[in-house]
C-alpha positions as CSV (number, residue, x, y, z in Angstrom):
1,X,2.7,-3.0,13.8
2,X,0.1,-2.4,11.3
3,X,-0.2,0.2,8.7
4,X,-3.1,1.6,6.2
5,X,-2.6,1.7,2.9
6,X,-4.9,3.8,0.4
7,X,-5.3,4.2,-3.1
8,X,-5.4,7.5,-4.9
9,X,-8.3,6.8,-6.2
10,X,-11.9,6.5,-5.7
11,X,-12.4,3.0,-6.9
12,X,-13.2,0.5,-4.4
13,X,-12.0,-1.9,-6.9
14,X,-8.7,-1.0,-6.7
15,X,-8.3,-1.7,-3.2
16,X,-9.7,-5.2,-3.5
17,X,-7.5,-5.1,-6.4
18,X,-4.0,-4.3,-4.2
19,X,-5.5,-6.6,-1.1
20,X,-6.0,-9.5,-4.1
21,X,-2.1,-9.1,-4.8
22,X,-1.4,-8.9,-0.5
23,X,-3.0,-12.1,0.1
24,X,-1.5,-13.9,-2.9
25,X,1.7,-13.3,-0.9
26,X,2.7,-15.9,1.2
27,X,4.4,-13.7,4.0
28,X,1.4,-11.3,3.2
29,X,-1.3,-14.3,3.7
30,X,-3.3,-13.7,7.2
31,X,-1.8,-10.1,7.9
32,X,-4.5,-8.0,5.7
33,X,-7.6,-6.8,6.1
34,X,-10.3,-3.9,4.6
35,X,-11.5,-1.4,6.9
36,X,-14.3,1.0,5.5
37,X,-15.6,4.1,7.1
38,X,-19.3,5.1,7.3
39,X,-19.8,7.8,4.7
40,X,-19.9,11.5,5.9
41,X,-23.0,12.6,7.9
42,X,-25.5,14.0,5.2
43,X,-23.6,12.6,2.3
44,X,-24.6,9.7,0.1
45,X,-22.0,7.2,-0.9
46,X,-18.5,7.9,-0.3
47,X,-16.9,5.2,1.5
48,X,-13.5,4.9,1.5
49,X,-12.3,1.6,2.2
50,X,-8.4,0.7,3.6
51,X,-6.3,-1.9,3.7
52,X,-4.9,-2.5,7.2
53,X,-1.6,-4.7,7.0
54,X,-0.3,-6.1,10.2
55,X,3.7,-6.0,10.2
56,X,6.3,-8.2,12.1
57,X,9.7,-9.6,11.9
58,X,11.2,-11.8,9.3
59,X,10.4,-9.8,6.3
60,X,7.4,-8.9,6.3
61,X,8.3,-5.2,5.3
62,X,10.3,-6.2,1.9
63,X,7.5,-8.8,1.0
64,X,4.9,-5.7,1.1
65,X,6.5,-3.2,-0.1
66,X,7.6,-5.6,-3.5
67,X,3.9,-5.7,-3.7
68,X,3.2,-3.0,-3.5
69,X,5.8,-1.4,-5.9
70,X,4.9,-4.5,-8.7
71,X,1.1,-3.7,-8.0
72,X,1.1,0.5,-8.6
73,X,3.2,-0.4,-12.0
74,X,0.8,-2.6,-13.4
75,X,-2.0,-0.7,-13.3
76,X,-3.6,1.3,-16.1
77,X,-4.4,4.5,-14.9
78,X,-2.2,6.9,-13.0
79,X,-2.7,5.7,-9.3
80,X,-1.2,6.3,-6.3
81,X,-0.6,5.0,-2.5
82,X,-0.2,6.5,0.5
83,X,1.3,4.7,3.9
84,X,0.3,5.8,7.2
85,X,1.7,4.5,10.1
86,X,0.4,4.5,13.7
87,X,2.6,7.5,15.0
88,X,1.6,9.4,12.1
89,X,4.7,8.6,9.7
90,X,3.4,8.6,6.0
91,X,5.1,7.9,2.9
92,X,2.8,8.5,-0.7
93,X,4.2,7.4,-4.2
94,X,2.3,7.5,-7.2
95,X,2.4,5.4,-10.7
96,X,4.2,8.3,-12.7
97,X,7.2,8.0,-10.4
98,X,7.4,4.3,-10.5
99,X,6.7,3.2,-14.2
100,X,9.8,4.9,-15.9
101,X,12.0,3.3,-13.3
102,X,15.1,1.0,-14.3
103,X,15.7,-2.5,-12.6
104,X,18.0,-1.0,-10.5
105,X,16.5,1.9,-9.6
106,X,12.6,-0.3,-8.5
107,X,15.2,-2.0,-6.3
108,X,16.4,1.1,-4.8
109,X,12.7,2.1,-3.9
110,X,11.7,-1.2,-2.4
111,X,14.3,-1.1,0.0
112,X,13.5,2.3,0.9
113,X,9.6,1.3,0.9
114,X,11.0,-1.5,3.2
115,X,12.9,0.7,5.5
116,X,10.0,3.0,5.8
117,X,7.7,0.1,6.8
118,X,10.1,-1.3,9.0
119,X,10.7,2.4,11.2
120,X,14.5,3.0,10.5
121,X,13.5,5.9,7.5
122,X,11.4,8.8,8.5
């Protein structure tokens, strides 16, 4: 199963940034890659670039969505990702909802960032 995963923002920096942190994974290592579409026709610039992140058994889910989670609260400026899956699922959470967060409660999300990924939350 593979997923895209995009930042918020404009920076292309940011998604080298977040695919620095996949690879670094071991369960992560291999499964990533950056997909950028051609700018629109008459436009200069624009390409937005995506991280594709190929999915499978064994934990794969939990491993990226901890990564994901400890990557958007590190950064400096308010930032924010947004899941698509192939049957259109999507799931978007943003640096203002996951900074404030106890212990307890960044748990609580990367389970449900994990059962997202994984297909059994909609």
């Amino acid at each position: 199963m593979a997923i895209e995963v995009q930042t918020g923002l404009a920076d292309a920096g940011d998604v080298r940034s977040l695919r620095q942190w996949m690879v670094a994974d071991e369960m992560l290592r291999g499964r990533v890659r950056v997909s950028t579409a051609p700018p629109d026709h008459g436009t200069l610039g624009g390409v937005v670039e995506t991280l594709t992140v190929a999915l499978g058994p064994g934990g794969v889910a939990t491993a990226l969505a901890s990564v994901l989670i400890s990557w958007i609260r590190r950064r400096t400026g308010n930032v924010s990702v947004k899941i698509s899956k192939p049957d259109g699922a999507s799931y978007e959470f943003s640096a203002t909802n996951i900074r404030s967060l106890s212990g307890v409660e960044l748990q609580e999300v990367t389970a449900k960032l994990a059962r997202h990924l994984d297909g059994e939350v909609s």
